[in-house]
C-alpha positions, 0 to 999 in steps of 0.5 A: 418732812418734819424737822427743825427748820425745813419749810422752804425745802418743803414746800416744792419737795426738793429732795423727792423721794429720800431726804437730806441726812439721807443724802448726806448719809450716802454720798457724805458732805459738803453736797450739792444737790440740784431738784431737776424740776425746779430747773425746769421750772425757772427756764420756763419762766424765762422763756415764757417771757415772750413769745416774739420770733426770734427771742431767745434765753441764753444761759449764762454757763459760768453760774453753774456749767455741770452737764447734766445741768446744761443738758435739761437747760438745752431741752427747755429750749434754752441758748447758752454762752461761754466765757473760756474755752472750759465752759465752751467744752462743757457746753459742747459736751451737754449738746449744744451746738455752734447755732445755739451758743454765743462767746462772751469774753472779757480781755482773752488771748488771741488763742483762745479768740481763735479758738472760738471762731472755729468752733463756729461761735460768734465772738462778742468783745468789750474793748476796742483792743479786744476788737482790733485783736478779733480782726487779726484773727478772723480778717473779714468775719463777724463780730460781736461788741459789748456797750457800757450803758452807763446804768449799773445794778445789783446788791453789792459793788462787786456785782455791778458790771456797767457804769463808770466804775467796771471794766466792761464794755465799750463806752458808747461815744467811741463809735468812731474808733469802733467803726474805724477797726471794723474798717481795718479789718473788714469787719461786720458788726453782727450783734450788740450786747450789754449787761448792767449788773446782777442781782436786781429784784426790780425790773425797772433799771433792767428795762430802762438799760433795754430802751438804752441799747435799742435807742441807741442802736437806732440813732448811733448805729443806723449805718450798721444796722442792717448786717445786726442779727442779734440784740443781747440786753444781758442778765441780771434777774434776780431771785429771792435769797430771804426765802424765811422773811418772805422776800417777794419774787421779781414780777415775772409776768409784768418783766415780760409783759413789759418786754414783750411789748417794747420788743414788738413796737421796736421790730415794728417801727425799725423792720429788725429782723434779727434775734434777741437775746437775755442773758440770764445765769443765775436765775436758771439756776440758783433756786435749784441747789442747796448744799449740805454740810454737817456741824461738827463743833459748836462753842461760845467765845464770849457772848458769840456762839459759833457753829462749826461745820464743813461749809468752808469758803472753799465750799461756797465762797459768795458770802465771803466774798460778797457779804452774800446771805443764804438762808439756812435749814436745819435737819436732825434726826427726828428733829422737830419744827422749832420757832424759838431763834438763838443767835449764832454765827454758822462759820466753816473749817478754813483757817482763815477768820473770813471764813464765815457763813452766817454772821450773827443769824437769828436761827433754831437752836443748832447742835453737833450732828445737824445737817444744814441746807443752804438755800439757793445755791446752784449758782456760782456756788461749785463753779467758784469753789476751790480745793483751799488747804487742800480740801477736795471739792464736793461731790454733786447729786441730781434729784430727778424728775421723779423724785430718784438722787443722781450722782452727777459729779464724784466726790473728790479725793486727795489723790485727785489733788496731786495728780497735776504734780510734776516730779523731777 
């Protein structure tokens, strides 16, 4: 496809058959667009990391938990994880089975515990409060808790979810009151997770973390050893968000070469045999989306050009709320490849001066009427977006494995926003 600036779409013929202004055209904008091959793609990548027995890729559902989604992570063989009972539902919906899901929850209620256990999930816990309210609700049952290693990565503070500045996990020197609640509540200790952050593009603190958890299974836990059935090392893996300035990927062949081979030498030293776990979310997910939206407005305000679109932090809110980058295509109609780079910040219609997509970016130059793409955006893209001044939320299309748009989430209507009203 030609047009103003459209390699990386391209290059893996992400909108199959029709194109962006097309898609735009039909279902309007903003609009998500997933390509289900690309999906495919990146599950396959993570579950080729190893072929152990008992490893396994358990998707982290809160990037991205639309069902037709999930369900295609499900048939590559994919695990997956809740965090709530909304994303526990959806997973349901998709497929997935108890034998094939995992609850991941940080500071719930005993409800909501309650409500997992009886759906069959394992249930992993990252305080000792969270494991002493776990007892009380399932007296006698498995549990699953949650290790601060102490080693944190990822590209912005806010992101980074071990080390002494987060309020995850259990800090590892309080094993006595760990085991001490097992105790009091009979109590199995069934499995062990952790998760050092997300967004790494090197694999060697994701490594160091995995030689962490199994020492430190190995020495601090040997007494509970033999009732552990899984071993969860967390997620994290990042992908290449500076696709235009040739960002190199993480070296997926030397992760699971490496990973491989500690998990083998491991099994074949301590006689595990139980599952492993990775936890990816955004990694499945992120490279398969990109969201369209339209410029309605361009202006200077002194020196500073400013492109208006629909794209508000209602929309996708990781750059205002993480200093996220995304890159940006540009489609127009009969556009043309354009290589001379203007700056200009891509801002969104929220009344909020936080409202900022692309500050200051070297870009072609865009016009009113241009469609955007903004690269990379399946995960915790939609999931985080929200109906702020009272925008409705985006509609979402599947571009199929041969090349044919899906419409898999209506648009919403303002009529949708007041439907959970109460009048007297």
């Amino acid at each position: 496809m030609s047009n103003v600036r459209s390699v990386q779409t391209d290059k893996v013929n992400f909108f199959g058959n029709t194109s962006p202004r097309e898609l735009a055209s039909r279902y309007g904008t903003p609009l998500y667009v997933y390509n289900e091959n690309v999906l495919r793609q990146r599950c396959r990548d993570l579950t080729g990391l190893s072929d152990l027995p008992g490893f396994h890729v358990n998707y982290s559902a809160k990037a991205n938990t639309n069902p037709a989604l999930l369900r295609i992570v499900r048939e590559e063989g994919c695990h997956a994880d809740a965090m709530s009972p909304g994303e526990l539902y959806m997973n349901k919906l998709a497929g997935f089975t108890a034998d094939n899901l995992l609850y991941v929850c940080n500071n719930v209620s005993a409800d909501e515990m309650r409500n997992a256990v009886e759906n069959g999930l394992l249930v992993s816990v990252d305080s000792l409060s969270q494991l002493d309210l776990y007892g009380t609700v399932n007296p006698g049952g498995k549990v699953m808790i949650r290790i601060n290693p102490g080693i944190g990565a990822g590209h912005h503070v806010k992101v980074i979810t071990a080390g002494k500045e987060t309020k995850f996990g259990i800090d590892p020197t309080s094993l006595d009151e760990v085991r001490a609640l097992l105790a009091k509540h009979k109590l199995t200790l069934a499995g062990v997770n952790q998760h050092i952050g997300s967004l790494f593009m090197e694999p060697d603190n994701y490594l160091n973390a995995i030689d962490f958890l199994l020492h430190f299974i190995q020495s601090d836990l040997s007494d509970l050893f033999a009732g552990l059935e899984i071993i969860d090392f967390g997620g994290g893996l990042g992908i290449p968000y500076h696709k235009y300035d040739e960002q190199p990927r993480l070296d997926m062949e030397s992760l699971g070469r490496q990973l491989h081979a500690k998990l083998t030498q491991w099994v074949g030293e301590t006689g595990y045999k139980g599952k492993f776990f990775i936890e990816p979310g955004r990694y499945v997910v992120a490279e398969c989306g990109v969201l369209l939206g339209t410029v309605h407005a361009t202006k200077f305000n002194g020196p500073n050009r400013y492109v208006g679109t629909d794209l508000g932090f209602n929309v996708l809110v990781r750059p205002a709320m993480y200093d996220s980058f995304h890159d940006i295509e540009i489609y127009r109609e009969n556009g043309q490849p354009d290589d001379e780079l203007v700056e200009q910040s891509v801002v969104g219609n929220i009344c909020e001066s936080g409202d900022i997509l692309a500050k200051k970016r070297q870009l072609p130059l865009i016009k009113e009427g241009d469609v955007l793409g903004v690269l990379d955006a399946g995960a915790y893209g939609f999931v985080m977006s929200s109906s702020y001044n009272q925008r409705p939320r985006a509609a979402e299309v599947l571009i199929t494995s041969d090349g044919t748009p899906k419409l898999i989430r209506r648009r919403e209507t303002v009529e949708d926003l007041a439907k959970f009203f109460v009048e007297e």
